[in-house]
Structures are given as C-alpha cells and as structure tokens.
N, C-alpha and C positions, 0 to 999 in steps of 0.2 A: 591684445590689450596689454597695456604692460602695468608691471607692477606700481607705477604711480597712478594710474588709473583705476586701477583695484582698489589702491589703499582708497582713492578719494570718494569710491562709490559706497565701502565701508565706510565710511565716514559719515557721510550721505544719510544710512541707513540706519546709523546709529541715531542720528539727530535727529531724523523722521521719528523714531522709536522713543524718542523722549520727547516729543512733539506730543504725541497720543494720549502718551502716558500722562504730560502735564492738562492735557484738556482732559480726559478721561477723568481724574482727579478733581478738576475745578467743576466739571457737572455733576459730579455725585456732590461735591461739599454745599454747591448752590441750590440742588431740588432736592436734597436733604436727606435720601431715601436710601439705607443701608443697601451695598451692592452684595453680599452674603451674611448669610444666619448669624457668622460670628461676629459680627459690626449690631448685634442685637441684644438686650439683654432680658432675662427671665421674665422680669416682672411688664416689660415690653409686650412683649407675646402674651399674656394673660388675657387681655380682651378678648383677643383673636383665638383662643382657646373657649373661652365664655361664646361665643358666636357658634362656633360650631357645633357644643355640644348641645347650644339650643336648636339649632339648624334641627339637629335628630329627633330631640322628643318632640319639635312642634311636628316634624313631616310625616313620626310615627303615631300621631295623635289618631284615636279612632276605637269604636268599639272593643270591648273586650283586651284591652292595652293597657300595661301599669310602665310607668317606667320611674326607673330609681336615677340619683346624681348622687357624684361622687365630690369632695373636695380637691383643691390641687396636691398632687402626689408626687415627691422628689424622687425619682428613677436612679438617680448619679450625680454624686457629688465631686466625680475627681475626672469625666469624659475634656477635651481638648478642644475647648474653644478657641481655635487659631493658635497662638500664641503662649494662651493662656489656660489653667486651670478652670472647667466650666461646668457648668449643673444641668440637671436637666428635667422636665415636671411633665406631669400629664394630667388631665380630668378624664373622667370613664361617665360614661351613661349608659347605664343597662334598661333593656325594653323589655317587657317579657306580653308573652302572648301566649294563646292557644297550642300546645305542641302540635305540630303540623304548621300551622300558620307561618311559621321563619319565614321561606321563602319570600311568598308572597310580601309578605310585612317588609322585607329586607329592599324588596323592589319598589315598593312605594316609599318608601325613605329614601332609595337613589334619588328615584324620580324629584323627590320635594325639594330635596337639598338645589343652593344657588347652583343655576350651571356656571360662574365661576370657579366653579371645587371642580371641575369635571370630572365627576363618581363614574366611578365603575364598579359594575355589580356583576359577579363571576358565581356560578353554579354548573358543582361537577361532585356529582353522585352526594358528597353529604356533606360535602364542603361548601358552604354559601360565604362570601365575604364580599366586603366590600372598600374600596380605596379611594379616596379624594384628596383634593388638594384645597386648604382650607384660607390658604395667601397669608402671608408672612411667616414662610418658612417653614409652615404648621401644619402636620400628615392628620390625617383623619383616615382611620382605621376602623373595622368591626368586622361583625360577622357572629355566624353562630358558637356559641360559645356551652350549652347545653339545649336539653329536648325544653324549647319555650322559650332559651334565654339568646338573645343577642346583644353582644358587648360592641359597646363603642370606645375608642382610645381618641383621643387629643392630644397629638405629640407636642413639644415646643422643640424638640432638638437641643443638641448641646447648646448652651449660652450661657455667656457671663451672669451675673446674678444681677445686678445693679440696682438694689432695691428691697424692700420686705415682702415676701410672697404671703399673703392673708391663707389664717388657717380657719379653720370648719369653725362656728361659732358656737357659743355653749347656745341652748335651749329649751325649751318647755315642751312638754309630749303632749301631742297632738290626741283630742278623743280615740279616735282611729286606732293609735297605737296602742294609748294605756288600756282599750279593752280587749286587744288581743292579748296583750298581757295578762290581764285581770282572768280573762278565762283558761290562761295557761297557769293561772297561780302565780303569777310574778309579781315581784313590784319594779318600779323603773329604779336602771340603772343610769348610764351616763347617757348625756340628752345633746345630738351636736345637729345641725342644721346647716345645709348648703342651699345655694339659690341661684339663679339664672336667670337674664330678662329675656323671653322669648320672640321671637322676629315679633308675633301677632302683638307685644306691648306688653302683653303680662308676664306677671313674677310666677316661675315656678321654684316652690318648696320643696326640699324634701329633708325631714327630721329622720334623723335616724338613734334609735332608742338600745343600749346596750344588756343585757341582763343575764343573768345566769343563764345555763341551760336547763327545762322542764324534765322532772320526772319523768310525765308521760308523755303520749305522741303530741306530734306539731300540730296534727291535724282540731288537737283541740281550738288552736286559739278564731278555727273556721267559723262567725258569726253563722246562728242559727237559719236557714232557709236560704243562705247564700251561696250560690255554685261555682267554686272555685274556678282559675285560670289555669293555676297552674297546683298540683296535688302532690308530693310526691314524700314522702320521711324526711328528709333533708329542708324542703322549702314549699311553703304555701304560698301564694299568690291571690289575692283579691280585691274587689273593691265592696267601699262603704261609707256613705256619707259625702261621695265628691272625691274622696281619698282613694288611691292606690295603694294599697298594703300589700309589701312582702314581708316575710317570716323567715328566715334561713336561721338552720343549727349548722354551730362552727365547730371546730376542734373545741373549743376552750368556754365558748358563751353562744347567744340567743343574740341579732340581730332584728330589729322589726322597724323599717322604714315606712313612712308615711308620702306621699306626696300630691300636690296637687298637680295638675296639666298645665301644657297651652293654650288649651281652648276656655 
C-alpha cells in the first residue's frame, strides 16, 4: 500500500472518529441524561441520596429495631469534579438492633433494598458489610459499625455544587426525648430534626436533642420496666411511646435522638 493510500485511510479514520463523536454528543444533549458524575451537581443528587437512605430504615423495619438519620454531611470541599473544583455530601442512617442480631438484620436489608441497587452483602468472621449501587452515581455503603450498631453511608461523589444544600432544621423535643433527659437531670439543649419520605409513603422523623453530659450513668435515662436494645456506658438504645430512642455520651455532650419508622 503506498503512502497515499495510508495517508487517505488516516483520513478516513479520523472523520469516522469525529462522526461519533458528533452523534455521541447530539444523544446525550437530546435524552438529557448526564454521561458521568461530573456533568452533575450536589444538590442534583440529593433526592437520590434521600431514596436510599429510606430504602434502609423501611427494609430494616421490624421488632426490636431503632434506627437514627442523619442530615446531609459535606465530606470535601476542594475533591476534582472534572475540570473543576468539586464538593462532595453524604447522608448516614444507623440501625441498631439486638447485639448479635447484625448479621441477620444486615441480610434482610440487602434483601429489601430495590434490586436496581444490586446489594451485596459479604460476611467474613466479623466483618459484615454491605455495597449497592443506588443510580445516579450514588454508592450506598454499611455495615457493622459497633456490637448492635449498623452504619449506613449515602455517597453523592465528587460534584459541582450548583445549588443550596438544606441543613438539619431547628426543632422542638419530642416527649421521648425530653424524658430521657428529665431522668438524666437535663434540660434540652439544641433541638435539630431531619426527615425522609419512606418508599411505604410515610415521613420518617428523627429529632435529635443536644445536652450536656450527666453526672451519673446513661443507663439512668432507661424508662422504668423497659428492656433495653442496646445497654452499654457509652449509649442506650430503646423504644417508647412509637419512638425509637438512643442516648449516646460523646467526647464533649449528651446526644438523644428520637425517631419515628416506616411502618
């Protein structure tokens, strides 16, 4: 072949390649639908964040099961959306249940979730976790995270911001909480509330109440004849009145979230 023939089959190949390119381009701009994360922005993803992490509390719904929400959480503000300078948020949903219970618990939650996420749920000696795929670019992560407790993550991934990300609301303490308080000696501190519509239609709550730390042990704020989920110095776990209450001591203050289910 000679080198006129060369050149024009380069030629050829090039123009085919820009052929592609310009159709490739004209069906993502006409079915609208971002061809990677970074063609996304924060507040984009937000729903698809909200979905998922109701996906978990409705799949974990069931006896002896509290489970807390989190508001949305900036991870990074300076990661590489493409081009650009990009942020990046997550929502948490913690379950807590009976210690021993994980597993099982962990496996009925794969199970629940859409099988468009297709979970996977891996157990190896004390490692329980679980990984899905929540569609729009959005990881959905957990796993055991203490003896009773399993964390859930909501990633959104690096993305531009393009928009005002809603922060946890101020609120009013829920009975539930102000009398774990009241029998801990406290009064209420800061009062913020997050929420989530769950697949089944209903709103789940959860207030989360700030306070100092008690005197004495946590286990006081344990309403009378009621048997704890989860026991331990650090965090109580119970329910009352329809509410799922935990109690956790932090470095610095008293935590006590309230919330209600899916069911």
């Amino acid at each position: 072949m000679g080198a006129v023939s060369r050149r024009a089959w380069v030629t050829v190949g090039a123009v085919a390649w820009a052929v592609v390119l310009v159709v490739a381009g004209t069906y993502a701009a006409r079915d609208g639908k971002p061809t990677v994360r970074e063609q996304t922005t924060i507040v984009e993803a937000l729903p698809t964040l909200d979905r998922a992490v109701a996906a978990v509390v409705q799949a974990a719904a069931g006896p002896r099961v509290v489970v807390g929400l989190g508001s949305y959480q900036r991870t990074s503000d300076d990661c590489k959306a493409g081009n650009r300078t990009g942020e990046r948020y997550e929502r948490v949903a913690t379950v807590y249940t009976v210690p021993g219970g994980e597993p099982a618990l962990l496996d009925r939650i794969g199970a629940g979730l859409p099988r468009s996420y297709r979970p996977v749920v891996r157990h190896a000696k004390a490692v329980h976790s679980l990984r899905a795929d929540a569609g729009f670019y959005v990881r959905l992560v957990g796993g055991l995270d203490a003896p009773g407790e399993l964390r859930f993550t909501a990633d959104t991934g690096c993305r531009v911001l393009g928009g005002t990300v809603p922060a946890a609301r101020a609120s009013t303490a829920p009975p539930a909480a102000t009398d774990a308080l009241d029998r801990l000696g406290l009064g209420i501190g800061q009062v913020t509330s997050s929420t989530v519509r769950c697949p089944s239609g209903k709103e789940l709550d959860a207030t989360t109440v700030t306070a100092p730390r008690p005197a004495g042990p946590l286990a006081a704020a344990l309403p009378a004849g009621v048997a704890p989920i989860i026991a331990r110095a650090d965090l109580v776990v119970y329910e009352q009145d329809g509410f799922g209450v935990a109690a956790r001591l932090r470095a610095e203050d008293l935590q006590v979230t309230a919330a209600t289910g899916c069911q």
